[in-house]
C-alpha positions as CSV (number, residue, x, y, z in Angstrom):
1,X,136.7,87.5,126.0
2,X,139.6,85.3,125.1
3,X,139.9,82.3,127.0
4,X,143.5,82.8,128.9
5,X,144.4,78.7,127.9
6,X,143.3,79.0,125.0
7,X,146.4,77.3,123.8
8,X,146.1,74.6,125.4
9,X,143.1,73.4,123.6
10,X,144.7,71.7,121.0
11,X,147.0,69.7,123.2
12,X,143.9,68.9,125.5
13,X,142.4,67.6,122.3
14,X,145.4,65.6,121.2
15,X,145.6,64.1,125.1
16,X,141.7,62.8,125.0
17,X,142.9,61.2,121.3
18,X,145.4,59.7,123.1
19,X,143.7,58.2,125.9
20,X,140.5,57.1,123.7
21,X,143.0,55.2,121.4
22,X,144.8,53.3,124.5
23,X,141.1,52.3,125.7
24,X,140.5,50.8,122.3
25,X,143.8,49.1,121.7
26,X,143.3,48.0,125.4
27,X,140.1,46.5,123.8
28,X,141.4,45.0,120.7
29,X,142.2,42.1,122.2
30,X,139.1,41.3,124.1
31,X,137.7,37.7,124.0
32,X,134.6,38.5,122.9
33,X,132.9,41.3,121.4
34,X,129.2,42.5,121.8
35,X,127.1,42.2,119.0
36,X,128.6,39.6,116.8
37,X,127.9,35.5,116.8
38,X,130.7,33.5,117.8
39,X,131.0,30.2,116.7
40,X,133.2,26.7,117.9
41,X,132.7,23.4,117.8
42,X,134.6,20.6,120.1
43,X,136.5,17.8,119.1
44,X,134.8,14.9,117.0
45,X,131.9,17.0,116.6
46,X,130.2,18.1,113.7
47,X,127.8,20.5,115.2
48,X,128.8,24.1,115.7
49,X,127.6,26.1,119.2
50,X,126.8,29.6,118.4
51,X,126.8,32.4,121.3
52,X,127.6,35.8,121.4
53,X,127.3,39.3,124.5
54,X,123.9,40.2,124.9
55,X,124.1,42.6,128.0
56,X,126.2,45.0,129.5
57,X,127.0,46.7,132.7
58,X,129.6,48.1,135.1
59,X,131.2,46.1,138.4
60,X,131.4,47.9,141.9
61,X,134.5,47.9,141.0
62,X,134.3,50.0,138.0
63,X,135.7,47.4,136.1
64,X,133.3,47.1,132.2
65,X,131.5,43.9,132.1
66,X,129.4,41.7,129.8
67,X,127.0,38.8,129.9
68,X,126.0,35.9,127.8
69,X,122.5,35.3,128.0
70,X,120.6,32.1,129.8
71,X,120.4,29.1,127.5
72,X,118.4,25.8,127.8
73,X,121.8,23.0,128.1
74,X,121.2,19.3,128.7
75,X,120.7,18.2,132.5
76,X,123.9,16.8,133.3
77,X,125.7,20.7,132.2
78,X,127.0,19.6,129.2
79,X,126.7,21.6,126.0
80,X,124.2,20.2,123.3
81,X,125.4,17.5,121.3
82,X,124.4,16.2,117.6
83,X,121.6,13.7,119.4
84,X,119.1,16.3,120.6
85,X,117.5,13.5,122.9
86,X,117.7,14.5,126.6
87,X,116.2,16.8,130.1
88,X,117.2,20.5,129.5
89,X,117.5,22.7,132.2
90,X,118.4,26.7,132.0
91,X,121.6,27.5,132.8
92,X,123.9,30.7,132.1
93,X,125.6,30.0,128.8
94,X,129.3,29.6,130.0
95,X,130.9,27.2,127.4
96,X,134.1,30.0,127.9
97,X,132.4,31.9,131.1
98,X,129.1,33.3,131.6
99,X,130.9,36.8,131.6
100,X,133.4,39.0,130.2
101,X,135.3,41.7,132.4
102,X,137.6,44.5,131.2
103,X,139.7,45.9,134.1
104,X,139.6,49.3,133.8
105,X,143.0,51.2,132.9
106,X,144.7,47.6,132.1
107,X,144.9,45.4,129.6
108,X,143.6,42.6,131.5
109,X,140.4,40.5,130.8
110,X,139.4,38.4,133.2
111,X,136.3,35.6,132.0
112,X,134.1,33.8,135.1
113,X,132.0,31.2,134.6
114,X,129.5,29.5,136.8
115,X,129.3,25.9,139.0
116,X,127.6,23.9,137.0
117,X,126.1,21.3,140.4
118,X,128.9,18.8,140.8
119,X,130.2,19.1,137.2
120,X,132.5,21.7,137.3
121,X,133.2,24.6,140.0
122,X,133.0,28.1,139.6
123,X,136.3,29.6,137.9
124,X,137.6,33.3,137.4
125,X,140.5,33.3,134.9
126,X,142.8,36.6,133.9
127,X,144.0,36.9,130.5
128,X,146.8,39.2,129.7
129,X,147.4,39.4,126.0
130,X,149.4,42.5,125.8
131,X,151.6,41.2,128.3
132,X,155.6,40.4,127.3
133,X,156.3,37.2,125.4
134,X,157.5,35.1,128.3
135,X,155.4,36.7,131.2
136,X,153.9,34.5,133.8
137,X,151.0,35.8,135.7
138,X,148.4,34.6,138.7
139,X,145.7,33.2,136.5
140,X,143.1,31.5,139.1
141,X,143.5,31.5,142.8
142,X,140.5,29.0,143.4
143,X,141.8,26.2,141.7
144,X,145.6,27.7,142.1
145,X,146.5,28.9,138.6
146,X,149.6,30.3,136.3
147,X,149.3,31.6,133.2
148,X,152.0,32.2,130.7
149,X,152.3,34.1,127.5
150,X,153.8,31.9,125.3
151,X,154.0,33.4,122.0
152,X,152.5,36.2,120.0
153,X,152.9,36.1,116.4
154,X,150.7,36.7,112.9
155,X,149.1,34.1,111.9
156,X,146.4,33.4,109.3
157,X,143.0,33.2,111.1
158,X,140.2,31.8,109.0
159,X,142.2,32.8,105.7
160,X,142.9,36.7,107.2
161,X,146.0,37.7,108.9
162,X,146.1,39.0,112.5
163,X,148.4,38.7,115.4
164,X,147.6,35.9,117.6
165,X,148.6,35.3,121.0
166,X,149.1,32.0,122.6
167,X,148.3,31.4,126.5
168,X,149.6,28.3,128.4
169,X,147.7,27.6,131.5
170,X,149.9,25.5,134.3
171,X,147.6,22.5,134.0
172,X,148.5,22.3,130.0
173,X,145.5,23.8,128.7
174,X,146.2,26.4,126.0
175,X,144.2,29.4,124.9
176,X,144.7,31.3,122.0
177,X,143.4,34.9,121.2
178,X,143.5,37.1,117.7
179,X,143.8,41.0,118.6
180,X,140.8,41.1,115.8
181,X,138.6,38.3,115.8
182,X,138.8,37.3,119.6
183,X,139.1,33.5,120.9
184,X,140.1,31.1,118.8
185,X,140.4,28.5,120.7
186,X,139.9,27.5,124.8
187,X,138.7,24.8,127.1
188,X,135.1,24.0,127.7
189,X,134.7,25.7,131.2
190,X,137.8,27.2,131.1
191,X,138.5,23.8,132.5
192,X,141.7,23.6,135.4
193,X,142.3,19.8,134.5
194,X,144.3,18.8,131.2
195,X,141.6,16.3,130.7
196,X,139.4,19.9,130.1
197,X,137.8,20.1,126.1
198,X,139.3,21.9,123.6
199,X,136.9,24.2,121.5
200,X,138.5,25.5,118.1
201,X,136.4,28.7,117.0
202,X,134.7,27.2,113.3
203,X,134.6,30.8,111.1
204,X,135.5,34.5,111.8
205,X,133.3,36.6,114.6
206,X,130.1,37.6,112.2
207,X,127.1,39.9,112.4
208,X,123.8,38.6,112.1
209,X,123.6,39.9,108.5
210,X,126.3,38.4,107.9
211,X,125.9,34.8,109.8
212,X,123.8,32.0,108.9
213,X,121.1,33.3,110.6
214,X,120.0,36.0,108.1
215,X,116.7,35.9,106.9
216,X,117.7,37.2,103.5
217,X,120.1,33.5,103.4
218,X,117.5,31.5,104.4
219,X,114.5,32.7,102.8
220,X,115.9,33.3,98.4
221,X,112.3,32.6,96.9
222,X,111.1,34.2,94.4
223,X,107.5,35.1,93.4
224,X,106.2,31.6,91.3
225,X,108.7,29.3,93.3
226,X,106.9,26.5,94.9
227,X,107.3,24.1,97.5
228,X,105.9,20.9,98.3
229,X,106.0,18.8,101.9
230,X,104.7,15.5,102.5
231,X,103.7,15.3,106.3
232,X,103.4,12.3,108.4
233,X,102.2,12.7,111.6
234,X,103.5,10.5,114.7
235,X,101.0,7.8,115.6
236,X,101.0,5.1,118.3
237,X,98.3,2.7,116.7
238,X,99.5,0.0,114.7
239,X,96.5,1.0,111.8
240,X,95.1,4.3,111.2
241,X,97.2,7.3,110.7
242,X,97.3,9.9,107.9
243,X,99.3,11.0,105.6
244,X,99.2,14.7,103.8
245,X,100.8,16.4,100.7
246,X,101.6,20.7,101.2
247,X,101.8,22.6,97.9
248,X,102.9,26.2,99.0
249,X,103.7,28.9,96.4
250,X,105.3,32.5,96.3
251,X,102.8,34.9,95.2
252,X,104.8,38.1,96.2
253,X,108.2,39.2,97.9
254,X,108.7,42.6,99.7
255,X,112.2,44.1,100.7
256,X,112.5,47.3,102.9
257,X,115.6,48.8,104.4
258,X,114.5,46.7,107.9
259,X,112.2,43.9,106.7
260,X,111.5,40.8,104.4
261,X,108.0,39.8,103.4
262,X,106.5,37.3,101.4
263,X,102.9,36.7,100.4
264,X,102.2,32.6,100.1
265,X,99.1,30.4,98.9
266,X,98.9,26.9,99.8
267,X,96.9,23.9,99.8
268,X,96.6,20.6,101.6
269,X,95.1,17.4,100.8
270,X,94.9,14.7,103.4
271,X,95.0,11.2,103.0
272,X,93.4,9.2,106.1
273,X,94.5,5.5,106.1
274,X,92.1,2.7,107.0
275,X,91.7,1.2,110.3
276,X,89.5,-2.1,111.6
277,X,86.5,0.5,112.2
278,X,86.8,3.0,109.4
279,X,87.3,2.7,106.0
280,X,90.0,5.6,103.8
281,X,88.9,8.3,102.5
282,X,90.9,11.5,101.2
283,X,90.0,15.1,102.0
284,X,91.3,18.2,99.9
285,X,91.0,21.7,102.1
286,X,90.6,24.7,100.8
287,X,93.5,27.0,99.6
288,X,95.0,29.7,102.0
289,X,96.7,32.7,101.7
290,X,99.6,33.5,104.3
291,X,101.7,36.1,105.4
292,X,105.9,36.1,106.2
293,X,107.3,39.0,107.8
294,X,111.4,38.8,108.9
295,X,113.3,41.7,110.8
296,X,115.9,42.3,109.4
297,X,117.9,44.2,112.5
298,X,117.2,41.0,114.3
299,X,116.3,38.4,112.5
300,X,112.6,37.4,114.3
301,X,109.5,36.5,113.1
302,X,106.4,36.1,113.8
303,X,105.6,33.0,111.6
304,X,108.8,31.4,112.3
305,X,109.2,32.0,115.9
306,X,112.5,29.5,116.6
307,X,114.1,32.0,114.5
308,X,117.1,33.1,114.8
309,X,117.7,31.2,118.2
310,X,121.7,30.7,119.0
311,X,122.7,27.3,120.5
312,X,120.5,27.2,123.6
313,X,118.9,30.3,123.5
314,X,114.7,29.6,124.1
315,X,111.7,31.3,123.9
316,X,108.0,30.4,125.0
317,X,106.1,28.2,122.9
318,X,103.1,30.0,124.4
319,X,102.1,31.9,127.8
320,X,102.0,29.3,131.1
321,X,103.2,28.8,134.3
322,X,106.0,26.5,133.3
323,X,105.2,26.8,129.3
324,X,107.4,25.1,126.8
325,X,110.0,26.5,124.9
326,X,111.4,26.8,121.1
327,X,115.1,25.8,121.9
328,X,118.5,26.7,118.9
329,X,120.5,23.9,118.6
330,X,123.4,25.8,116.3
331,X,124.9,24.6,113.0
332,X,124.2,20.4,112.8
333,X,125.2,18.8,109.8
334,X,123.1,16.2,108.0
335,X,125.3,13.4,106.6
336,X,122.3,12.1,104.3
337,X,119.6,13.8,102.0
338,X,115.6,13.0,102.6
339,X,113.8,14.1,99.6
340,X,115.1,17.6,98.5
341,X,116.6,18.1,101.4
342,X,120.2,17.7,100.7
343,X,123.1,16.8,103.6
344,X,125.3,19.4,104.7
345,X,124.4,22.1,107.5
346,X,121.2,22.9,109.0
347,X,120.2,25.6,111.5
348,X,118.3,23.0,113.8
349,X,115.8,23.9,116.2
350,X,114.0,21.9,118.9
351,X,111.1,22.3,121.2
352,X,111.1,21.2,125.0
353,X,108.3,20.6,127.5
354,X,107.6,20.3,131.2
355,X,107.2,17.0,132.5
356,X,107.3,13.9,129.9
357,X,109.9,12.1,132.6
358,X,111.5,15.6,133.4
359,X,112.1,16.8,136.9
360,X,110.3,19.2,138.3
361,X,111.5,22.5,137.1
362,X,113.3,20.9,134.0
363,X,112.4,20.0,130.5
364,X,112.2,17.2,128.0
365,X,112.3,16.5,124.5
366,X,108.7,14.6,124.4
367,X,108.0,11.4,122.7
368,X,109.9,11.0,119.6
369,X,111.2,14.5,119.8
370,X,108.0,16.6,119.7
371,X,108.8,19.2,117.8
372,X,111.7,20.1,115.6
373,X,112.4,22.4,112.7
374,X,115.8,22.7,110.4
375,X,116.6,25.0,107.5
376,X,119.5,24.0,104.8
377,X,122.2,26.7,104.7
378,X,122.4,25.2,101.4
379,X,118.6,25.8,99.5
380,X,117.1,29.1,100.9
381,X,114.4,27.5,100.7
382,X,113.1,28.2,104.5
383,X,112.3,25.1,106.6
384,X,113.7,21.9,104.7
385,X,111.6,20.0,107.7
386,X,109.6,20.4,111.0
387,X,106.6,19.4,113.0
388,X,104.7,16.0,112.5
389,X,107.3,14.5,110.3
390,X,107.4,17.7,107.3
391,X,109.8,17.0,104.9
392,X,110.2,19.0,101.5
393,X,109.9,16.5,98.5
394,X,109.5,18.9,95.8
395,X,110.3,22.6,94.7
396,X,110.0,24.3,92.0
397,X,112.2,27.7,91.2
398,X,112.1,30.1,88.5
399,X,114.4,32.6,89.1
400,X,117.4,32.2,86.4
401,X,117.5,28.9,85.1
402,X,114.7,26.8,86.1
403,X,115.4,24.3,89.2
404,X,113.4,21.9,90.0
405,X,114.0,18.6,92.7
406,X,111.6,15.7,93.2
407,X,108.1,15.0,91.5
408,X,105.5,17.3,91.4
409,X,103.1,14.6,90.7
410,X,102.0,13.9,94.1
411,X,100.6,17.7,94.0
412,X,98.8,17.4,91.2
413,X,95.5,19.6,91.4
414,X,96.8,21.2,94.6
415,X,96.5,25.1,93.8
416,X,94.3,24.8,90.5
417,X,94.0,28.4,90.0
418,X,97.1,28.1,88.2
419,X,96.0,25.7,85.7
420,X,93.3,28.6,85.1
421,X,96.1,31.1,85.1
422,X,97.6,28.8,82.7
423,X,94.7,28.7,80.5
424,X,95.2,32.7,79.6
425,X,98.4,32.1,78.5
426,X,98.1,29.1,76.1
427,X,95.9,25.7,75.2
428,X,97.6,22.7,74.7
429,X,96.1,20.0,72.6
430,X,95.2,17.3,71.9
431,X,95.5,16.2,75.5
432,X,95.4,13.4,76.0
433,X,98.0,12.9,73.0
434,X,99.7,10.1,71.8
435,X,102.5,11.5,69.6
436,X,103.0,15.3,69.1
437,X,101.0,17.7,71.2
438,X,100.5,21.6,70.3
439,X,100.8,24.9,72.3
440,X,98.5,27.7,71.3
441,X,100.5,31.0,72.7
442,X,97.9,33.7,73.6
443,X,100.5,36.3,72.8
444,X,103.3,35.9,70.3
445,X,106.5,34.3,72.4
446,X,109.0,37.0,73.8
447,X,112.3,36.8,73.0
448,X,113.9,34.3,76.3
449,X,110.9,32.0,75.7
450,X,111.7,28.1,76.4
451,X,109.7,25.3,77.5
452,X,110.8,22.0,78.7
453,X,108.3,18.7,79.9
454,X,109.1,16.9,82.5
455,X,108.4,13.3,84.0
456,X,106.6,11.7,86.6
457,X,109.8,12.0,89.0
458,X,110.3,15.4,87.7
459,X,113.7,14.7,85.1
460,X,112.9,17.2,81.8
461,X,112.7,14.7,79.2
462,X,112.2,17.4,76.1
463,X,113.2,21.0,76.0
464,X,113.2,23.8,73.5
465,X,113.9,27.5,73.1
466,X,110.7,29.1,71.1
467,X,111.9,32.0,68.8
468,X,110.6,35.8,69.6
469,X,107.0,36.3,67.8
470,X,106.0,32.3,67.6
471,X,102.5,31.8,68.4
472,X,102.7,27.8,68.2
473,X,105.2,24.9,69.1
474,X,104.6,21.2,68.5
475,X,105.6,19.0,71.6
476,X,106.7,15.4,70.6
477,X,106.3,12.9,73.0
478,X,106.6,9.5,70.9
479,X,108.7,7.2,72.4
480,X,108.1,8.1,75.9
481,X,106.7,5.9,78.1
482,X,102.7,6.4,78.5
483,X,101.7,8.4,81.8
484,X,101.3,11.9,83.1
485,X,103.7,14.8,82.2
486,X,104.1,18.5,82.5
487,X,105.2,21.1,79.9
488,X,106.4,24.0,81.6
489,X,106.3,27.7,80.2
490,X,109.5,30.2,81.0
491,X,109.4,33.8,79.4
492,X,110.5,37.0,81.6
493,X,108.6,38.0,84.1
494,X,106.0,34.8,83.3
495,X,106.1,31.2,84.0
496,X,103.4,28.4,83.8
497,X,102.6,24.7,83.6
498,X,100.2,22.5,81.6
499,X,99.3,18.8,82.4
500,X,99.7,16.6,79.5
501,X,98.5,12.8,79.7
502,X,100.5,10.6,77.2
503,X,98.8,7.9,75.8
């Protein structure tokens, strides 16, 4: 049987396009939106707070709402600074407002943050961005608040063009949102005093594939890259100590449609300095194989647990009544290099413990910060350095053009499978040599061949394409100075290294 309204189903269709399309452009201009990593930084500051909507649910009301998660922040409610230094206690993360609130069937956002003790006290604060150019609206009743629009206009936001709408709060403060890309810029707290701090959003709203934080950014290596860390643990004692050199390699990389995996070998040699009792001595430990695994829906892993931690954000160290935590500390930015790690930005990570002159219930950094971790946006390289005073001072990549930074001579006979690996591929003699050296190809070269011998402090003195179907190529090293070198080996798919003393 017909329906009798039946015509009217295409106009009922047209009306819930309607409405649905209102809701949204209601929406456009919301604050925040859930999903994507925010990012700002404050005036004078060179590190960048990262935050973003991590949970959802309805008011009483029946008014949409959203929450930032709990962070760690520094005791006296302040956001983290550059100095990571300090007692952390948990707190709702409420740089702009610990939540977001659309009013149903307005326009209207309204953001509420939390007291923070006798720092600041808790603040609602309604946004109108649709409003008319001009408008002046109740903003806060507790402090007493007006809010006017003040302009809206396109602008260019981060290099893109959106409409951007300016709001003047009656204590002088100033907010400005982009109907796209959401805050741009606010006070700290949503402050009610002119003397409230500006935050200026650093780069366009991003998705975690897309941010900083991508495990695909962070971890470029390819299978043959190496890596070497010199480690230095933290000691009291005025003698004693120890000092140890890491040589990790790449063996294999994985990519799925939701995961990154590497396979690594590494080895470790330990130098244990002398004290009035004991005498030096060096131990080498055996070599072991490990395991990476990223997600790449959210970023975590299992071997690199800090990860991908936004500004604050914390998760146990390990299962306890009060345990400590892995803490984010953002975007810092390194104005000087240590060994290969260069200056520039860092995702920084710090961990925090119970007691060590914290409060009951709060946290401290330890003794000489007791654990940190930071990756160069720059390298992709993973960690540049972390626990016990782990810095990389050498690495060694193969994909493309060969790049290599640092010496690799304070890993010598770390992994020396390779040299057998090596062995397979060519013989290099005389060695020791004193002027011209030869390499015996097991297999004619293919055509992209080149080798190139490097230094002590790792700077290729020599280098030399080898023509497609040579079997042999003489090395000269007359005139260099006498001391330890390495020829290295690049051909598709193969790479390899030889030791070669210089007499």
């Amino acid at each position: 049987m017909k329906h009798p309204y039946s015509w009217a189903q295409p106009i009922l269709a047209a009306l819930s396009l309607f409405i649905a399309s209102r809701a949204n452009a209601q929406q456009a201009w919301r604050p925040f939106r859930p999903g994507l990593i925010y990012a700002f930084s404050g005036p004078g500051s060179s590190s960048v707070h990262t935050l973003r909507l991590d949970s959802a649910y309805r008011t009483a009301a029946g008014d949409s709402a959203w929450a930032f998660g709990r962070i760690l922040k520094t005791s006296d409610g302040h956001e983290q600074s550059t100095n990571p230094y300090g007692i952390y206690r948990k707190s709702r993360n409420n740089l702009f407002g610990s939540n977001l609130l659309w009013v149903a069937g307005t326009s209207e956002f309204v953001l509420e943050n939390v007291a923070e003790g006798t720092y600041q006290a808790a603040l609602s604060l309604r946004l109108r961005p649709r409003a008319a150019v001009g408008t002046t609206w109740t903003a806060s009743t507790a402090p007493a608040l007006t809010a006017t629009l003040t302009s809206r206009s396109l602008e260019q936001v981060q290099g893109v063009s959106d409409s951007v709408a300016v709001i003047t709060l009656s204590s002088g403060q100033v907010l400005r949102l982009s109907r796209s890309y959401g805050l741009l810029e606010g006070p700290q707290w949503l402050g009610s005093t002119s003397a409230a701090t500006q935050w200026v959003q650093t780069h366009l709203p991003q998705t975690l594939m897309q941010s900083p934080y991508n495990p695909l950014a962070l971890f470029t290596m390819q299978p043959g890259d190496e890596m070497g860390y010199e480690a230095n643990p933290f000691n009291i004692m005025p003698y004693g100590g120890s000092r140890s050199h890491i040589l990790r390699r790449i063996i294999t990389r994985q990519q799925t449609a939701d995961s990154l995996i590497f396979t690594t070998q590494e080895q470790r040699r330990t130098e244990f300095f002398a004290s009035p009792s004991t005498s030096g001595s060096v131990q080498t430990y055996p070599i072991g194989r490990g395991r990476w695994a990223f997600s790449l829906r959210t970023g975590k892993s299992a071997q690199f647990p800090a990860l991908p931690l936004l500004t604050g954000e914390y998760v146990p160290m390990y299962a306890s009544a009060q345990p400590p935590y892995y803490v984010g500390r953002g975007i810092t930015t390194s104005s000087s290099s240590t060994g290969c790690g260069p200056s520039g930005q860092y995702l920084s990570f710090i961990g925090v413990f119970p007691g060590f002159n914290a409060p009951a219930g709060q946290y401290s950094t330890g003794i000489d910060i007791g654990w940190q971790q930071g990756f160069s946006l720059a390298l992709g390289l993973g960690y540049v350095f972390t626990v016990d005073g782990e810095a990389l001072l050498y690495y060694r990549r193969n994909a493309g053009s060969p790049l290599t930074c640092g010496s690799p001579m304070n890993f010598i006979n770390l992994l020396p499978t390779r040299a057998a690996e090596a062995a397979k591929l060519a013989t290099l003699h005389p060695n020791p040599a004193t002027d011209i050296a030869t390499l015996i190809l097991a297999q004619p070269a293919r055509t992209g061949t080149s080798l190139h011998l490097s230094d002590a402090l790792g700077r290729t003195v020599w280098s030399t394409a080898v023509p497609a179907g040579q079997t042999d190529v003489a090395v000269p090293i007359a005139g260099q100075p006498a001391g330890l070198y390495l020829l290295h080996l690049s051909s598709p798919g193969t790479t390899s290294s030889w030791k070669l003393t210089h007499e």
